[in-house]
C-alpha positions in Angstrom: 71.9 192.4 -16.4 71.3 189.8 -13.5 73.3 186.8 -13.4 71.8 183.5 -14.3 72.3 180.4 -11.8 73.8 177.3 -13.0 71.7 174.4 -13.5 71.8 172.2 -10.4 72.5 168.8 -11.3 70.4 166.1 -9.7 72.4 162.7 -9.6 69.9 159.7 -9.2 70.5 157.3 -6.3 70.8 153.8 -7.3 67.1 151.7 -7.2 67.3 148.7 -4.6 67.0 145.2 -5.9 63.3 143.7 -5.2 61.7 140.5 -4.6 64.5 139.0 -3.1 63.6 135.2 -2.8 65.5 132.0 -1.6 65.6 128.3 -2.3 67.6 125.5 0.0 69.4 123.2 -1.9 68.6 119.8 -0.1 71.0 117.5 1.4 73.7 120.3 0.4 73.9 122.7 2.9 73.3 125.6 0.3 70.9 128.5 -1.0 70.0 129.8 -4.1 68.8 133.3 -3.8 66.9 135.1 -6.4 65.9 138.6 -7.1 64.6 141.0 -9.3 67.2 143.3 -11.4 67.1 147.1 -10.5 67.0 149.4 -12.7 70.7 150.4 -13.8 72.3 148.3 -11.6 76.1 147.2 -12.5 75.8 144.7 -9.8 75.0 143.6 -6.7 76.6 143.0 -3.3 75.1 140.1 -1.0 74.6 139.9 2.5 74.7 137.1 5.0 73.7 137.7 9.1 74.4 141.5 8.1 78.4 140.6 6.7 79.6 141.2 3.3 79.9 137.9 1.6 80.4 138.7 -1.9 79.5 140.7 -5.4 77.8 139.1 -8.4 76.7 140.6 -11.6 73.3 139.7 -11.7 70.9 136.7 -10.0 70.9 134.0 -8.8 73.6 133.4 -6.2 74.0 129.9 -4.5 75.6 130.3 -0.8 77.4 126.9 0.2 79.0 125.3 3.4 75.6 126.3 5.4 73.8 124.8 8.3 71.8 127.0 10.5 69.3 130.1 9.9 70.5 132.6 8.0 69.6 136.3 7.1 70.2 137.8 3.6 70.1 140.9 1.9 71.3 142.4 -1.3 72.2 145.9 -2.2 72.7 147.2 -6.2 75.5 149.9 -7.5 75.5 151.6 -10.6 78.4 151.4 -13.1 80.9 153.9 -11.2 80.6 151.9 -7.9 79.9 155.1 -6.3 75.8 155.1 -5.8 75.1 152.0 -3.9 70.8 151.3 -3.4 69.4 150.8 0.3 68.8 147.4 0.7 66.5 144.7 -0.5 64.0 143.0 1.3 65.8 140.8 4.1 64.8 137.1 4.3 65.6 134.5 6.3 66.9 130.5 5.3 66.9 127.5 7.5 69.1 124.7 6.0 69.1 121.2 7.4 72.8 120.2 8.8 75.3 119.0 6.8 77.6 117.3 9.0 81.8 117.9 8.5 84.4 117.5 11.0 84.6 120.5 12.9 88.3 119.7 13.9 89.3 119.7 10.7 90.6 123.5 9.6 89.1 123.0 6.0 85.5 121.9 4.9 85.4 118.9 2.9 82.5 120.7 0.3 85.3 122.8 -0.7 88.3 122.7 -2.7 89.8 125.8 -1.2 91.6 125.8 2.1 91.7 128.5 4.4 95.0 130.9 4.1 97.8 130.2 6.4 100.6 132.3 8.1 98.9 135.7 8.7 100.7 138.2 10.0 100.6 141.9 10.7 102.8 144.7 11.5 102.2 148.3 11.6 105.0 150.8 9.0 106.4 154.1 9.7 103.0 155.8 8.5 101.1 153.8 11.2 99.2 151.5 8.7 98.6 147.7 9.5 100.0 145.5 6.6 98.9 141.8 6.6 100.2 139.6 4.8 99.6 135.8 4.5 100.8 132.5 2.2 99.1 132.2 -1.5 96.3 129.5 -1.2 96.4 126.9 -4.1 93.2 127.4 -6.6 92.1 131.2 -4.8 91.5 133.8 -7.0 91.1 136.4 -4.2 91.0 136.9 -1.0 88.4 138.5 1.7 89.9 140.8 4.4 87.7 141.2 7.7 88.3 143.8 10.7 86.7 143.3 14.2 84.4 141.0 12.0 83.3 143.1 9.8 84.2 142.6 6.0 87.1 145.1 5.1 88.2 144.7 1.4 89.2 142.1 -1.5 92.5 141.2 -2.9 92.5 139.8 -6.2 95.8 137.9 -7.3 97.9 138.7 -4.6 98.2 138.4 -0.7 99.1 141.7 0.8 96.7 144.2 2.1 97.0 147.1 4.1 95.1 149.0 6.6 95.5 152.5 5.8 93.2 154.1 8.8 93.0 151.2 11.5 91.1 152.3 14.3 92.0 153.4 17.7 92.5 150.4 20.4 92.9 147.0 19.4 91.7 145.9 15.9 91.0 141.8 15.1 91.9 140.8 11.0 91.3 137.9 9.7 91.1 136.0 6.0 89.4 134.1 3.5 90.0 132.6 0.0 87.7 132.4 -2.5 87.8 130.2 -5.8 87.1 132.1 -9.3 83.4 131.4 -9.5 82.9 133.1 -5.8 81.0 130.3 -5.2 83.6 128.8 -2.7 84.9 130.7 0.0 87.2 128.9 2.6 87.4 129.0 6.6 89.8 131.4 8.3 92.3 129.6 10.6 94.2 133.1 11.8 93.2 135.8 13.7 95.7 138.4 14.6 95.0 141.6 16.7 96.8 144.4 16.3 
């Protein structure tokens, strides 16, 4: 008797979001971007000048604090965060200024300051551990390395590096308010 093959199992990949569309808010340096749903999509992660900004359950998402062109994209992932969809059409946004002292370390549109007293140091397993002071009103936080976005911290400001890359490596952080509608500056950057 010959053996039988198993049945291959074919795992879908995640449908990219379509139509992606945006809207400036005038006289408030912001955007509202659109799209349409994909197909079995848990959610979706948005793009600003090819950076991570942030992940939303469904459309639309208004950007704030803008002034400047801007390029967007979205990508979908299904429920198990673990089939993420090429990306959407890219467009791009030109918002009229809206003027703030750049001096001043925190943008008077927002309510949530940028995090203070980063610091790194690397352990005995050669992993980079920031660490920085709790921000009043942030419900997480955005880690970035050598500019690109890194991870999220929810409830808590620690976050370690667990494979930092060879030569010297630039962190930095942002708080965000619940809503992820309100992200703050980042005063710190720290190489290590």
């Amino acid at each position: 008797m010959g053996l039988i093959a198993a049945p291959s199992i074919v795992i879908a990949a995640q449908v990219a979001p379509t139509n992606l569309k945006g809207e400036e808010i005038l006289d408030a340096g912001a955007v509202t971007l659109t799209w349409s749903a994909a197909n079995g999509a848990a959610g979706y992660n948005v793009y600003r000048n090819n950076q991570y900004l942030t992940t939303v359950t469904n459309s639309p998402y208004t950007d704030y604090r803008l002034d400047g062109e801007y390029k967007y994209y979205i990508t979908a992932f299904d429920p198990s965060k673990q089939q993420f969809s090429s990306r959407s059409n890219e467009i791009t946004i030109i918002t009229a200024p809206y003027p703030f002292d750049s001096d001043d370390p925190v943008d008077p549109k927002l309510d949530i300051v940028a995090p203070e007293g980063l610091t790194v140091q690397e352990n005995e397993n050669s992993e980079v551990i920031l660490s920085w002071q709790p921000v009043t009103g942030a419900a997480g936080y955005n880690v970035y390395r050598n500019e690109a976005y890194f991870g999220t911290v929810m409830a808590n400001e620690e976050y370690t590096d667990k494979n930092p890359l060879e030569g010297s490596n630039e962190y930095y952080v942002t708080a965000f308010d619940a809503s992820k509608k309100q992200f703050s500056a980042s005063l710190t950057r720290l190489y290590m």
